[in-house]
N, C-alpha and C positions, 0 to 999 in steps of 0.2 A: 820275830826280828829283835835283835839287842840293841838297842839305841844308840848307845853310847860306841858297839863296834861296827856298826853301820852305817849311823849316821855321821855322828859328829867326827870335824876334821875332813869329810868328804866335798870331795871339788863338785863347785857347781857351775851349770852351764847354762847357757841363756837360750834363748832359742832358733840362736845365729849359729850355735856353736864355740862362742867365744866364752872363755873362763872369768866369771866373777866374783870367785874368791871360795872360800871353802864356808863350812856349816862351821858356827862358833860356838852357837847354844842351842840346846832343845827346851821350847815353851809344853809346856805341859799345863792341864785343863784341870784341875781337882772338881772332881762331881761325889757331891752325896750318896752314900750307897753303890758307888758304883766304880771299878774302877777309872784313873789316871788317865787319860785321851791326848794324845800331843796334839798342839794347838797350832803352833808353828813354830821357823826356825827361825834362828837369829843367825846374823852375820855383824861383822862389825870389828874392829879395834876394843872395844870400850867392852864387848864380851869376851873377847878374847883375855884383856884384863883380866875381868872378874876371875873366868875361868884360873888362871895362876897369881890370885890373890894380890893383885898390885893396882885395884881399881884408883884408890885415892889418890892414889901419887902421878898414874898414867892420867886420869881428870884435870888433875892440878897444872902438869907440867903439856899436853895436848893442847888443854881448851886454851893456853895463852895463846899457843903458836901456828895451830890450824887456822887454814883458810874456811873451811868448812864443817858444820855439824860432825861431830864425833860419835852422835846416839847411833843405836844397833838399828840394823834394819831385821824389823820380821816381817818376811815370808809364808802365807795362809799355807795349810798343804793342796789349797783347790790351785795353787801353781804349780806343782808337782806333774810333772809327765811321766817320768822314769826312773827309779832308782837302781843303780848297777851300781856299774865300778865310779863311774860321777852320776850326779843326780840332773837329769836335764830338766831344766826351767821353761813355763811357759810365758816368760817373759823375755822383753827387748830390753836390753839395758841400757842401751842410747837414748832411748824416749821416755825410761822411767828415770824421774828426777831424783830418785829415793836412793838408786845404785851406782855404784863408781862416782861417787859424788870427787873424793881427792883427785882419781885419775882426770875426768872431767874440765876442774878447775885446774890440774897443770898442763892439761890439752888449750885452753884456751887463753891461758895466763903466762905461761913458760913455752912450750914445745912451738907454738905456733909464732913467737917471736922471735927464735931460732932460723935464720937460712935455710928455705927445704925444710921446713917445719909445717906450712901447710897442706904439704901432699897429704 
């Protein structure tokens, strides 16, 4: 498998079937004498940063203005169900506090204060 054209950038799915964002980073495991083992993946803003070299600036100019944690989220691969064309999760993303943290807070902050915002 090529990591980088298989994994990263591929859409992930929860185990509703609902889209929670794409793969940003691959954590990889360095062992002694043996090869590189990926450890898990990262999602996030603040990886996706790094990835095109703009960490400092996106830190600086985020952490003022976010409602919520801007750190990466990793994903063990013991969540891993499937990997294809998207990678299905065996996770709920509603219950885990860790994911869609922004969408979340403008679900309950914005949208729901909107007319017809609570349906």
């Amino acid at each position: 498998m090529d990591l980088v054209r298989d994994l990263l950038d591929a859409q992930l799915v929860d185990k509703h079937g609902r889209n929670i964002g794409r793969v940003d980073g691959i954590v990889l495991e360095i062992r002694q004498g043996r090869p590189p083992r990926v450890a898990a993946m990262e999602i996030g803003a603040m990886t996706l940063a790094r990835r095109l070299h703009v960490e400092r600036w996106f830190r600086a100019v985020v952490s003022r203005i976010s409602p919520v944690p801007i750190e990466p989220v990793r994903l063990p691969l013991e969540t891993f169900k499937d990997v294809g064309v998207d990678i299905e999760l065996d996770v709920d993303a509603d219950s885990d506090p860790k994911l869609l943290r922004l969408e979340k807070w403008l679900k309950r902050h914005v949208i729901s204060k909107i007319p017809g915002g609570r349906k």
